[in-house]
N, C-alpha and C positions, 0 to 999 in steps of 0.2 A: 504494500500500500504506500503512495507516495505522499510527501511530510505536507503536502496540498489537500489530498485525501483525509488524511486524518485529522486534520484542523477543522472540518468539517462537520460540526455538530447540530444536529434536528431538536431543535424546541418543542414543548408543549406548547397550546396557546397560550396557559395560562402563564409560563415560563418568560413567553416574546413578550408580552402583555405589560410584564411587569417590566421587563428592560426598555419595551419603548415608553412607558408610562401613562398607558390607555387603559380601560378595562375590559377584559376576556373578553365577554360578551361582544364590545363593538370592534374588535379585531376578528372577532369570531364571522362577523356577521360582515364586515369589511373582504374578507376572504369569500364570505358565501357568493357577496355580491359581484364579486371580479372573479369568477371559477371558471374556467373554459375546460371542454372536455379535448383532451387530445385522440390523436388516432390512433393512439396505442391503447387506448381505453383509461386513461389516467386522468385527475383531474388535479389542473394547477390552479393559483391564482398568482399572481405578481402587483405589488402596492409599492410604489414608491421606495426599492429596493428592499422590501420583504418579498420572499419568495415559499410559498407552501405549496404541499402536495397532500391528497386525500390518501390515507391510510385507513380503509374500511372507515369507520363512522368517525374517524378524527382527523384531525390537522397537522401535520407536520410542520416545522414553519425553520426556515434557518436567513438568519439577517446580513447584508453586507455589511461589509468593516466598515459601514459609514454608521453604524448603528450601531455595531462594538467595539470599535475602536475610533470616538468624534474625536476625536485628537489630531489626531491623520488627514481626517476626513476636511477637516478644515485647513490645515496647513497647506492641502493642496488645493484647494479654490481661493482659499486668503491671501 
């Protein structure tokens, strides 16, 4: 597995929720609303650099480094 790969960690909602500082629910339902089914039979949603995927009846959800690491994230637009 490469060290890109394993950096790589899937949230709960409740998990994203709390790191972006919204609550469950309206991220929950943020996701519902933006869900596109793919032709592999999967369904995504993509928000403003959140990214989730449906896992049977839940949300996976993993954020760009502009959501976990704002440090960064600003040094390079500032």
């Amino acid at each position: 597995m490469s060290s890109s790969a394993a950096a790589v960690r899937w949230l709960s909602v409740d998990q994203a929720a709390a790191i972006l500082g919204v609550p469950a629910l309206a991220l929950r339902r943020a996701l519902q609303r933006s869900a596109r089914r793919c032709p592999d039979g999967s369904t995504h949603a993509h928000i403003d650099g959140v990214h989730a995927r449906r896992f049977g009846r839940r949300w996976r959800v993993w954020l760009d480094s502009a959501w976990t690491e704002p440090e960064k994230a600003v040094r390079r637009t500032g």
